[in-house]
C-alpha positions as CSV (number, residue, x, y, z in Angstrom):
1,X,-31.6,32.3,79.2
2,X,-33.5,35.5,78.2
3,X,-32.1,39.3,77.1
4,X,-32.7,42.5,79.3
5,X,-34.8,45.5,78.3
6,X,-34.6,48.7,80.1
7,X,-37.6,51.7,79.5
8,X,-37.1,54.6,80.6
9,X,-35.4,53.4,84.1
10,X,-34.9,56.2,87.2
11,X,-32.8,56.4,90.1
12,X,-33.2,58.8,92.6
13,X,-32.0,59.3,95.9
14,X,-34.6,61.3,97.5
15,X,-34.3,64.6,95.9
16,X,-31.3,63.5,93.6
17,X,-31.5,61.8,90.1
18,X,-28.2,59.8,89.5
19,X,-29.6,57.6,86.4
20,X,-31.8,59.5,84.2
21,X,-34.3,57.1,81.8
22,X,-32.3,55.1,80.6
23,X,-33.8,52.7,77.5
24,X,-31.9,49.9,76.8
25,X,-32.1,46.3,75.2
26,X,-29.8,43.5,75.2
27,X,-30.3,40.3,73.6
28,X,-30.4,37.1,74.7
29,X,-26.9,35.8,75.1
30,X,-25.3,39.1,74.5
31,X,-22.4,40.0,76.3
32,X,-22.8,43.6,77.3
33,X,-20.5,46.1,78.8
34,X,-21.4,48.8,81.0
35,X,-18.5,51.7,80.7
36,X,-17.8,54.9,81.8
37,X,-15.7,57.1,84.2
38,X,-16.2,56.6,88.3
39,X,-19.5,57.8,89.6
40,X,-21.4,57.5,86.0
41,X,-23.6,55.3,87.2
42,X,-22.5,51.9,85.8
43,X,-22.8,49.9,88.9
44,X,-25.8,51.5,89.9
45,X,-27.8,50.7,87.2
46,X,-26.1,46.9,87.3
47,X,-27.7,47.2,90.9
48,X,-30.8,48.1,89.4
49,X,-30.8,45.3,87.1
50,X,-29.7,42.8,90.0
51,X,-32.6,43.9,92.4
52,X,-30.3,45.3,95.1
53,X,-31.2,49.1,94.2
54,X,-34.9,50.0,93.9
55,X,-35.8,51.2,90.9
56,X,-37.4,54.6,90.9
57,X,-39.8,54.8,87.8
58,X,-39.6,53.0,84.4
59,X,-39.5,49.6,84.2
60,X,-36.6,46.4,83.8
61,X,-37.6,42.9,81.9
62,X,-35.7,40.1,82.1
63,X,-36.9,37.8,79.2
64,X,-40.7,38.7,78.8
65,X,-41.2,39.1,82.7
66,X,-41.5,42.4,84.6
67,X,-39.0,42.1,87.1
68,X,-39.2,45.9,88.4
69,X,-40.4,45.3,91.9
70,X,-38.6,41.5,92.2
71,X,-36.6,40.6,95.4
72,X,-33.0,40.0,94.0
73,X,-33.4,35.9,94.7
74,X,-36.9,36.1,92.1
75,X,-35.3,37.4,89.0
76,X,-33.1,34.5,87.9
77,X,-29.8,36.4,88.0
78,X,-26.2,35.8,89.7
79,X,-24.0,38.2,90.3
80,X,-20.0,38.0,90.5
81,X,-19.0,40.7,92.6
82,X,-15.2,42.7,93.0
83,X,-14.7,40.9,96.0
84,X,-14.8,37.1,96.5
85,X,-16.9,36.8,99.4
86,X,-15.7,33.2,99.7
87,X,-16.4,31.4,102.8
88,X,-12.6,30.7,104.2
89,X,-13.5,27.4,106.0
90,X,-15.1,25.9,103.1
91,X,-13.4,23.8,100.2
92,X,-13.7,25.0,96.6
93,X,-16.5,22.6,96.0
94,X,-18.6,23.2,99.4
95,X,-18.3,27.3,98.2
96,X,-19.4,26.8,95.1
97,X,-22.6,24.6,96.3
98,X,-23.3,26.8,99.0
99,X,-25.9,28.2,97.9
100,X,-28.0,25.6,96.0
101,X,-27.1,23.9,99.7
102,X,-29.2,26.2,101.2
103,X,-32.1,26.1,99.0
104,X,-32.5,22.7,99.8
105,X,-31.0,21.1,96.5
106,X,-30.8,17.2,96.4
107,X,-27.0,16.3,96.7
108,X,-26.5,14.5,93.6
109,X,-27.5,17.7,92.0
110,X,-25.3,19.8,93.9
111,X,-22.5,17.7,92.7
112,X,-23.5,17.1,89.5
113,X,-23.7,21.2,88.8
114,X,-20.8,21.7,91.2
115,X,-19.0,19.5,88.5
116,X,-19.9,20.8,85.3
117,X,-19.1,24.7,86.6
118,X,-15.7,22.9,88.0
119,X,-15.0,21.5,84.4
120,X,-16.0,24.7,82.7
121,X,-13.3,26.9,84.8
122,X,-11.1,24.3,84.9
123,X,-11.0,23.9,88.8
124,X,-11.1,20.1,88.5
125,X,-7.7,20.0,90.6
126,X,-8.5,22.6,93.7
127,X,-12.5,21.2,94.6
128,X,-10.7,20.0,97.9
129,X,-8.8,23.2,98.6
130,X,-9.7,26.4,100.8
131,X,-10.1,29.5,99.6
132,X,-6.3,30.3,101.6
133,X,-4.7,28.0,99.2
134,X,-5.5,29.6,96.1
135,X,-4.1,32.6,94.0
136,X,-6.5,35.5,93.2
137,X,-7.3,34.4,89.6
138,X,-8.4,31.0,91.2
139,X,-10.8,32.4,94.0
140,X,-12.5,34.7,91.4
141,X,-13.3,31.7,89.3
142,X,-14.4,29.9,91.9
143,X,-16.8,33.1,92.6
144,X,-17.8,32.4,89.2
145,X,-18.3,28.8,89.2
146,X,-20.9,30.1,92.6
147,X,-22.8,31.6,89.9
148,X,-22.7,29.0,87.3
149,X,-24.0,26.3,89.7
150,X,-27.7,28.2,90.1
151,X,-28.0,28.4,86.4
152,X,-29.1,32.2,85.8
153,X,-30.8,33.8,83.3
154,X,-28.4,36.4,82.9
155,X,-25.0,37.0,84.7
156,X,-23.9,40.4,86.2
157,X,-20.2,41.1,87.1
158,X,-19.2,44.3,88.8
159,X,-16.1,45.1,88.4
160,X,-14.5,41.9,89.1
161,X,-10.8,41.7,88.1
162,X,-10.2,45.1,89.8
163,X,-8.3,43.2,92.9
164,X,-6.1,41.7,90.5
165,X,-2.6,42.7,89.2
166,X,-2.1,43.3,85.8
167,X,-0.9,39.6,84.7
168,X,-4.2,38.0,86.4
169,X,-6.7,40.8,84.6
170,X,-5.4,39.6,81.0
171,X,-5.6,35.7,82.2
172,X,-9.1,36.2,83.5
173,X,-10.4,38.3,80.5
174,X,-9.6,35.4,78.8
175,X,-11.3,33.1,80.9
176,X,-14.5,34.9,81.4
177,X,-14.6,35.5,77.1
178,X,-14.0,31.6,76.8
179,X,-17.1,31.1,79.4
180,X,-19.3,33.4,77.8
181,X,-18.6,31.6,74.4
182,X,-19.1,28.1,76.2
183,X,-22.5,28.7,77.8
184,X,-24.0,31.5,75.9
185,X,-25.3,33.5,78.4
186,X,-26.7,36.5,78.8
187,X,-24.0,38.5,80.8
188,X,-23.9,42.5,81.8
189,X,-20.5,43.6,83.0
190,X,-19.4,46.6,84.9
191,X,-15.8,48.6,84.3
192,X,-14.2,52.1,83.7
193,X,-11.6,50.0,82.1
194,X,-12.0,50.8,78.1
195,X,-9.5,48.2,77.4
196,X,-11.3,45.1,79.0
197,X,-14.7,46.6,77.7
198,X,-13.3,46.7,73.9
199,X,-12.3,43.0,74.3
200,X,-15.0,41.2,76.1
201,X,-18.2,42.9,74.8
202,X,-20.8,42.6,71.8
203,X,-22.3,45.7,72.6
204,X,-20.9,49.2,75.1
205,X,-22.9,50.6,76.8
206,X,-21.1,54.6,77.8
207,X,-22.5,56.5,80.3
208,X,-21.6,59.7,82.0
209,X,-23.7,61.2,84.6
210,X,-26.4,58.5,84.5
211,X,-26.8,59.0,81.0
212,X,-25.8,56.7,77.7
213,X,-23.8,58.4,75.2
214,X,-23.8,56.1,73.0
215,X,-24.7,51.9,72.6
216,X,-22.9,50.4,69.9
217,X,-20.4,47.1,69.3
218,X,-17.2,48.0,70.1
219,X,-15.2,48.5,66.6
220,X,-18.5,50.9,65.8
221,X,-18.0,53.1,68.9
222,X,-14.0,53.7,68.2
223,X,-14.3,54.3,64.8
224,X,-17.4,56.5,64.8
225,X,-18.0,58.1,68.3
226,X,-21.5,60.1,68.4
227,X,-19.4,63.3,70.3
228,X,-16.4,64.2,71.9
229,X,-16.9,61.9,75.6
230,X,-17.1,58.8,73.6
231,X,-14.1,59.6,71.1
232,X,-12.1,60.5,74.2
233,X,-12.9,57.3,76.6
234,X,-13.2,54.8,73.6
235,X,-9.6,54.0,72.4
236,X,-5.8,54.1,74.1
237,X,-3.7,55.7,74.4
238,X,-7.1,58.3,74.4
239,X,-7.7,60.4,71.1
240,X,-5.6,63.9,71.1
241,X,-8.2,67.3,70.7
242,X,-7.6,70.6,69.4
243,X,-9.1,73.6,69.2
244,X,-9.8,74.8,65.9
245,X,-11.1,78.1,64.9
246,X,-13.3,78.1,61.5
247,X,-11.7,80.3,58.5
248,X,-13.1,80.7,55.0
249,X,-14.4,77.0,54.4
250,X,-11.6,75.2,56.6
251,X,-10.4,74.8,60.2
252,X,-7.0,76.6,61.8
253,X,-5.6,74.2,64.3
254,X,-3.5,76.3,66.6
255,X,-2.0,73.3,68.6
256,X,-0.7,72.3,65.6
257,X,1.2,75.1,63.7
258,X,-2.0,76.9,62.7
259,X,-2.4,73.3,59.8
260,X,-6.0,73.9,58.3
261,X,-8.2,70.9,58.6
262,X,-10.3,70.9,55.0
263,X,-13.6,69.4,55.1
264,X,-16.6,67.9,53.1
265,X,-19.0,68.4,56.0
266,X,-21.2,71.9,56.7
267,X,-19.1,73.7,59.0
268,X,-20.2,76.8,61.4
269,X,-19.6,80.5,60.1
270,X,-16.5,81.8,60.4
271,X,-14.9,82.1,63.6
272,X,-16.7,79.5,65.0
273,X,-15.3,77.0,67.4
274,X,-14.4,73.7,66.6
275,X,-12.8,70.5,68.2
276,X,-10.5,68.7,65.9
277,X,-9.5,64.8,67.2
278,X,-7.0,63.2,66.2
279,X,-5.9,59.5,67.8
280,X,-2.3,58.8,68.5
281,X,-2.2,56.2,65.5
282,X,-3.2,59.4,62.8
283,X,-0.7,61.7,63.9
284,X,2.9,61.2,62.3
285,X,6.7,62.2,63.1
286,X,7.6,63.8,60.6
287,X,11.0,65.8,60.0
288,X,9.1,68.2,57.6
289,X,6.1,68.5,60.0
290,X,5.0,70.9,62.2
291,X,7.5,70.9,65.2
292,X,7.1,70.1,69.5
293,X,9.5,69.6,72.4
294,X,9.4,66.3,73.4
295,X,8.4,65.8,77.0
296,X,8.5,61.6,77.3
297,X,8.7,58.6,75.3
298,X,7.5,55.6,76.7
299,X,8.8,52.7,74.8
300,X,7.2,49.3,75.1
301,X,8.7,47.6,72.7
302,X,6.9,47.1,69.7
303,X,5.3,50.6,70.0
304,X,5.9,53.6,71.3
305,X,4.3,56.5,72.8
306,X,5.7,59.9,72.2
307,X,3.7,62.6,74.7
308,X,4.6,66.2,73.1
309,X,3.8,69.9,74.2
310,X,2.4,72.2,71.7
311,X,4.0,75.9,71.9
312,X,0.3,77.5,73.0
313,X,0.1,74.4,75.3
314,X,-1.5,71.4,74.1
315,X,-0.6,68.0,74.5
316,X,-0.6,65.2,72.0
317,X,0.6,62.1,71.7
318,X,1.4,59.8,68.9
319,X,2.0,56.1,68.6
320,X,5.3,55.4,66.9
321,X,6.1,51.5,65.5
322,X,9.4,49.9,66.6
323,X,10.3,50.7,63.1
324,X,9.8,54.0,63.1
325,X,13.2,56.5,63.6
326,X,13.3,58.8,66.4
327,X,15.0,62.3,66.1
328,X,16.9,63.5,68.3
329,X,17.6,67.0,69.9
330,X,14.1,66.8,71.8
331,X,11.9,68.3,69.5
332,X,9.9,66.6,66.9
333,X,8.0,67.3,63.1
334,X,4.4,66.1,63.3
335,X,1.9,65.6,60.4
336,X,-1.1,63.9,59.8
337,X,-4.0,63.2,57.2
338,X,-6.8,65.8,57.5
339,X,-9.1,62.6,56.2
340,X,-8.3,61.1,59.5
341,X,-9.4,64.0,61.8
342,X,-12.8,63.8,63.9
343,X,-15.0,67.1,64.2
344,X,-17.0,68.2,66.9
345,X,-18.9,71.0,67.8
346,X,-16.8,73.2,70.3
347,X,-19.7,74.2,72.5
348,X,-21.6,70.8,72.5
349,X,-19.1,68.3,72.3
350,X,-21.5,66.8,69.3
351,X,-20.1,65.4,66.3
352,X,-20.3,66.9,63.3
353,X,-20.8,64.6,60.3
């Protein structure tokens, strides 16, 4: 098994740039999440990785080999795509063999790796089954256990529990963490879904335009996002921002009663803008507060999510415990700790610390 380094990798498509020198390294047996909102490039530069999109300049190693100009079959990856791609007239084991089949494997081998995937994912019970015969969690593992079998170098997923309803996502989240901690492998894994990427990885990778914001573990990224995009796609429900307006040494926050935000950090001269973030965890109801029309509560239970409108127009939302009373009359107070509030340049988007 064997990390990935990216220097300075380009994509373009003729006259159009869509990943923009990316550097990047990611250790052997790290499991690494590529995140970020639709068309940032994520899959792309999976692609890129895989062998399947041509890299345009820079270059892609895959332990100490120079994979850049490798056919897909030379780089010792296997890639576990959104769709199946099982072969319906086939059983569970001939699918998952397939492919060492065809490269002319011996067939004890074949059954001997066709085994040990089977154990791994727990398919012991459907080897003799058709793809037909099996639920949506079951065929992706079986798409899995395809990639087990030919014993990679590093494993690629894109997007691959996006066919699945919300029940099957959690129970294969769980399945692919449990594999990743059984056979240590190197694996790079595509979504724009923050929640899976917070779960599964050791190290984020968030891009927006073909560019990384910012590579951190995930814990590191939520609490201390390098600007805005990252504070805002790291962490859900996603963090609330205000405008702020910079007057003598502290902030005024409009969107919340004109409350000024005191801080330690050098600020810009007055009447400078500033973004003031706040996640729904930091912000409190509070009868003495600050107060909003409620516009919906959505109650799950445990928690709570309380979505409010500001009177110049913002929206916020807070997170409310199961403990926690709810006023009535539609309105609500609202307070929070100024020690909990994330500054960012107003024009930039870049944090201020």
């Amino acid at each position: 098994m064997s990390g990935v380094t990216l220097t300075n990798a380009i994509k373009r498509y003729g006259d159009v740039q869509v990943i923009h020198g990316v550097d990047l390294e990611i250790e052997d047996g790290e499991f690494c999440v590529f995140v970020g909102p639709s068309g940032c490039g994520k899959s792309t530069l999976l692609r890129m990785v895989a062998g399947l999109e041509e890299t345009s300049d820079g270059q892609i190693h895959i332990g100490k080999r120079d994979v850049t100009r490798l056919d897909p079959a030379e780089r010792g990856v296997a890639m576990v795509f959104q769709t199946y791609a099982l072969y319906p007239h086939m059983t569970v084991a001939e699918n998952m063999g397939f492919g060492l089949r065809m490269n002319g494997h011996p067939k004890a081998e074949i059954r001997s790796k066709v085994a040990e995937a089977s154990r791994i994912l727990q398919l012991d019970d459907y080897l003799n089954r058709k793809p037909a015969a099996l639920s949506g969690g079951q065929r992706q593992r079986v798409a899995i256990g395809r990639a087990i079998v030919r014993g990679p170098e590093v494993f690629l997923f894109d997007e691959p529990l996006s066919n699945l309803d919300a029940e099957l996502r959690v129970e294969m989240r769980v399945e692919i963490a449990r594999l990743h901690n059984e056979i240590g492998a190197t694996m790079i894994y595509v979504t724009h879904d923050q929640v899976e990427a917070m779960t599964l990885a050791d190290k984020i990778v968030v891009l927006r335009a073909g560019r990384v914001e910012q590579v951190g573990a995930p814990l590191d990224l939520y609490r201390d996002p390098d600007n805005r995009f990252v504070a805002g796609f790291i962490g859900s429900p996603a963090m609330n921002f205000f405008d702020g307006v910079v007057e003598d040494g502290g902030i005024r926050v409009p969107g919340l009663g004109d409350a000024v935000v005191t801080s330690a950090l050098a600020l810009p001269g007055s009447g400078s803008g500033v973004t003031v973030g706040l996640r729904p965890n930091h912000l409190l109801i509070d009868p003495t507060g600050d107060s909003h029309a409620v516009d919906l509560t959505e109650s799950l239970g445990g928690v709570s999510y309380v979505y409010l409108n500001a009177a110049n127009g913002d929206r916020l939302v807070i997170e409310a415990r199961e403990d926690q009373p709810m006023p009535g009359g539609g309105r609500v107070g609202v307070s929070f700790d100024a020690a909990n509030a994330y500054l960012f340049d107003a024009a930039t988007g870049a944090r201020l610390r």
